[in-house]
TIPAFI-71241 format. One record per residue (C-alpha): residue number from 1; residue in three letters; y, z, x. Coordinates in steps of 0.05 Angstrom, whole numbers, plus 5000, padded with zeros to 4 digits. Example, Ala and Ser with C-alpha at 12.3 -4.5 7.8 and 13.67 -1.06 7.14 Angstrom:
BEGIN
PT     n   res      v      w      u
PT     1   ALA   4910   5156   5246
PT     2   SER   4979   5143   5273
This chain:
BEGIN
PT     n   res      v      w      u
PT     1   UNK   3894   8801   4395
PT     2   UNK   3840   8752   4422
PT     3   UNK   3806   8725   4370
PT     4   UNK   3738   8683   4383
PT     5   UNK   3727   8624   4356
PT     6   UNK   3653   8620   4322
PT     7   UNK   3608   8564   4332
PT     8   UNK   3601   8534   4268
PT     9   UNK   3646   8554   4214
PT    10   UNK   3646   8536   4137
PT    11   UNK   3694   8551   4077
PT    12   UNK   3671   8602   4033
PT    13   UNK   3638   8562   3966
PT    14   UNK   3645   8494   4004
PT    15   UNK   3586   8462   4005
PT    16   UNK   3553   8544   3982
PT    17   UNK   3480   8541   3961
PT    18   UNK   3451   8604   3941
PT    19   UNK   3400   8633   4003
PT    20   UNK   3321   8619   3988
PT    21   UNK   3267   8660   4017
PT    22   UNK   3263   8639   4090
PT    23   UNK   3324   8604   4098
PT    24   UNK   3362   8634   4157
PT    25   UNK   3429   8657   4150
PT    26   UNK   3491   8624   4174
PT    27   UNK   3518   8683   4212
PT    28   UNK   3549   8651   4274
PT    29   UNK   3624   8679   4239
PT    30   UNK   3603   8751   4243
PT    31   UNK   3565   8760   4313
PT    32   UNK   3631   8726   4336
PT    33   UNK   3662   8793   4314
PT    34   UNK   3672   8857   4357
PT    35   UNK   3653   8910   4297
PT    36   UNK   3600   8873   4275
PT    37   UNK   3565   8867   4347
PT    38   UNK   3582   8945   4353
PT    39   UNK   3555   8962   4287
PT    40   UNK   3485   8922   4301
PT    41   UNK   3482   8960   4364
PT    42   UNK   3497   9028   4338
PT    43   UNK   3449   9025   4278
PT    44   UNK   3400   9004   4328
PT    45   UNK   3407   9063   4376
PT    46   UNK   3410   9112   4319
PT    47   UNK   3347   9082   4285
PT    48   UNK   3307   9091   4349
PT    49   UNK   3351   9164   4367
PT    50   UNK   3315   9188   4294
PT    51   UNK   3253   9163   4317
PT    52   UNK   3244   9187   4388
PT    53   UNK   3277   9253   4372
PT    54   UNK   3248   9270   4309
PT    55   UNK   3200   9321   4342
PT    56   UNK   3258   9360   4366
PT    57   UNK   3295   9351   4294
PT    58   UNK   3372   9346   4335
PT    59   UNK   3422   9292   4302
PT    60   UNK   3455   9262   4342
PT    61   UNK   3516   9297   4326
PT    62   UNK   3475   9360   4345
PT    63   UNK   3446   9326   4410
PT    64   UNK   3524   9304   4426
PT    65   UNK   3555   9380   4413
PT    66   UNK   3497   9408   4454
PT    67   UNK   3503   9362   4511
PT    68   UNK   3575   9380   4522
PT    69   UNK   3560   9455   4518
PT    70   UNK   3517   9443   4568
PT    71   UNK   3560   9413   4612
PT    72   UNK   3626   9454   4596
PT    73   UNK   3639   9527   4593
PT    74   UNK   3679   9569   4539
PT    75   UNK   3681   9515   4487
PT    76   UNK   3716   9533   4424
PT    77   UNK   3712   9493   4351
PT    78   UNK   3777   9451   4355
PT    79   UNK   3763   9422   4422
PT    80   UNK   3692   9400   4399
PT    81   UNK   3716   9380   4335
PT    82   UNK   3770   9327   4378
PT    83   UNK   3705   9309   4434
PT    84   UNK   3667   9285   4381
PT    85   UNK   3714   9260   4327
PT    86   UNK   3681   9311   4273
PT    87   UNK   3736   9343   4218
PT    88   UNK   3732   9422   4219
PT    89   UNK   3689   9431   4152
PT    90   UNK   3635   9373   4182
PT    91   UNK   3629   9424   4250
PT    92   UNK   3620   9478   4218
PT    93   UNK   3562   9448   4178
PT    94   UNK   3529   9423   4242
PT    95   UNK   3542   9498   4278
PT    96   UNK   3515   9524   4214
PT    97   UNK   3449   9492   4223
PT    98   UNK   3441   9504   4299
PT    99   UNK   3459   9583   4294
PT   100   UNK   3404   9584   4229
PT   101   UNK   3355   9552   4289
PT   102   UNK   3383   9605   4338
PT   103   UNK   3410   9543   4382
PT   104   UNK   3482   9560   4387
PT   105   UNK   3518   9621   4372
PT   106   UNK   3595   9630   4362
PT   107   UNK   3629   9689   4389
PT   108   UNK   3713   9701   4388
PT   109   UNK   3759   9693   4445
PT   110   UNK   3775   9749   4486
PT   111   UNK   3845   9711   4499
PT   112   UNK   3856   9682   4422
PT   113   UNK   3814   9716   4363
PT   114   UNK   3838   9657   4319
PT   115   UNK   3786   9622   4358
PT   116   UNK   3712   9619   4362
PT   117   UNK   3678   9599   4432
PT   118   UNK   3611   9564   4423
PT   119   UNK   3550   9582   4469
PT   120   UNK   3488   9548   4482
PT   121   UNK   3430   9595   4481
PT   122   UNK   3369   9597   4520
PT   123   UNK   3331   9570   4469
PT   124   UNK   3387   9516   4458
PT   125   UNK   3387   9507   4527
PT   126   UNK   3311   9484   4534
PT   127   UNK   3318   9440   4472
PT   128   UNK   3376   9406   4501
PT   129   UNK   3336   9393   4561
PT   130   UNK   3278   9376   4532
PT   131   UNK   3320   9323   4482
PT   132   UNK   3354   9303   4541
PT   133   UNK   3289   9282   4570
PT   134   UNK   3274   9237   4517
PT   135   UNK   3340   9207   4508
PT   136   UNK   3352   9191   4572
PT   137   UNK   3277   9149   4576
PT   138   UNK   3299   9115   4505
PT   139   UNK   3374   9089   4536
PT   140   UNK   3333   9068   4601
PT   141   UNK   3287   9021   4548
PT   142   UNK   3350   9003   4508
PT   143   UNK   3384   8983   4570
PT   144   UNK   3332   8945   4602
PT   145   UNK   3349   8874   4582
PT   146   UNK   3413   8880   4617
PT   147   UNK   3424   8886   4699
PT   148   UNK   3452   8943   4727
PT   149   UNK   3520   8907   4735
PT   150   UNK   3519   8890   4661
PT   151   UNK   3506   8960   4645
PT   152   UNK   3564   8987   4678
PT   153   UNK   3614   8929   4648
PT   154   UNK   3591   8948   4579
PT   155   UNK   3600   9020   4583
PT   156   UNK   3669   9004   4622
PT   157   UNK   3684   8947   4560
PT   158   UNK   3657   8999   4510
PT   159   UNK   3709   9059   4534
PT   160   UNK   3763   9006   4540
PT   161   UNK   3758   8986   4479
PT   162   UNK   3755   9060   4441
PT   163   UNK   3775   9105   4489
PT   164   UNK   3755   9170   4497
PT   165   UNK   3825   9214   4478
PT   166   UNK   3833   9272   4528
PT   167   UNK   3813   9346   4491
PT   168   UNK   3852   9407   4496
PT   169   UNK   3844   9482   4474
C-alpha cells in the first residue's frame, strides 16, 4: 500500500494549542489521504447535485437508477440493487417514491415471476432527460479546472481505485 508522506506532520498533543477563531487548520495529514480527498469531492458534487436538481426533486440515487434504465432494457431489482450498491429494502424505498410520481413502474418477468423488471415511463423518460440536461452542464463546470487529459486520468484513477463489479440477473 503506498502511503504518502504529508508535508508537515506533528504528534498529536505535542506542542497542541486549542484552534482560535481565524487560525487555519493544520490539515496537510488529511488531504495527503485518498478518502479524505474523495470524501471533499463527493460532498461537493452532491451539495451542488441538490442544488441544480432541486427543481426536478431526483436524488441522486433516483437520477443514478433512472439513468441506467435508460440506457438498459429489462432491468430487474437485484441487478440494480448490485449497479448501484443499494441493499434490497433501500431500492425498494427509492422505487416506492418514483412509482408514487408515476416515474417507474415494476412489472414481473415473463421468464422468472420471482422477479420484478423495472421500466422507465414516458414521463420518467422526459425527467431523466431533462435531469440529464442539467447534470451534464453542472459536471462540465465541476470539471472545468482540469484539462481534458486530466479528466480522463481521474475517471480512469477513480474506477481503478473502486471498481465497478460486473452485474448479473
Amino acid at each position: 500500500m503506498k502511503m504518502v508522506a504529508a508535508k508537515k506532520t506533528s504528534a498529536v498533543g505535542q506542542d497542541a494549542q486549542p484552534a482560535l477563531p481565524g487560525r487555519v487548520l493544520d490539515q496537510s495529514w488529511l488531504l495527503s489521504q485518498l478518502g479524505y480527498a474523495a470524501t471533499r469531492v463527493s460532498v461537493k458534487l452532491k451539495h451542488n447535485f441538490t442544488r441544480d436538481l432541486g427543481a426536478v426533486r431526483l436524488t441522486v440515487a433516483e437520477f443514478s437508477l433512472m439513468s441506467l434504465l435508460v440506457a438498459n432494457q429489462d432491468v430487474n431489482q437485484k441487478q440494480l440493487c448490485q449497479a448501484l450498491s443499494l441493499t434490497p429494502p433501500r431500492l425498494a424505498v427509492i422505487l416506492d417514491r418514483l412509482e408514487e410520481r408515476r416515474l417507474v413502474r415494476r412489472v414481473r418477468s415473463l421468464e422468472d415471476r420471482r422477479e420484478s423488471i423495472v421500466h422507465l415511463t414516458a414521463a420518467g423518460k422526459d425527467l431523466q432527460e431533462q435531469a440529464r440536461r442539467v447534470a451534464a452542464k453542472m459536471n462540465a463546470q465541476e470539471a472545468a479546472v482540469l484539462t481534458d487529459g486530466e479528466y480522463e486520468l481521474l475517471i480512469e484513477l477513480l474506477h481503478k481505485v473502486a471498481p465497478t463489479p460486473p452485474t448479473v440477473g
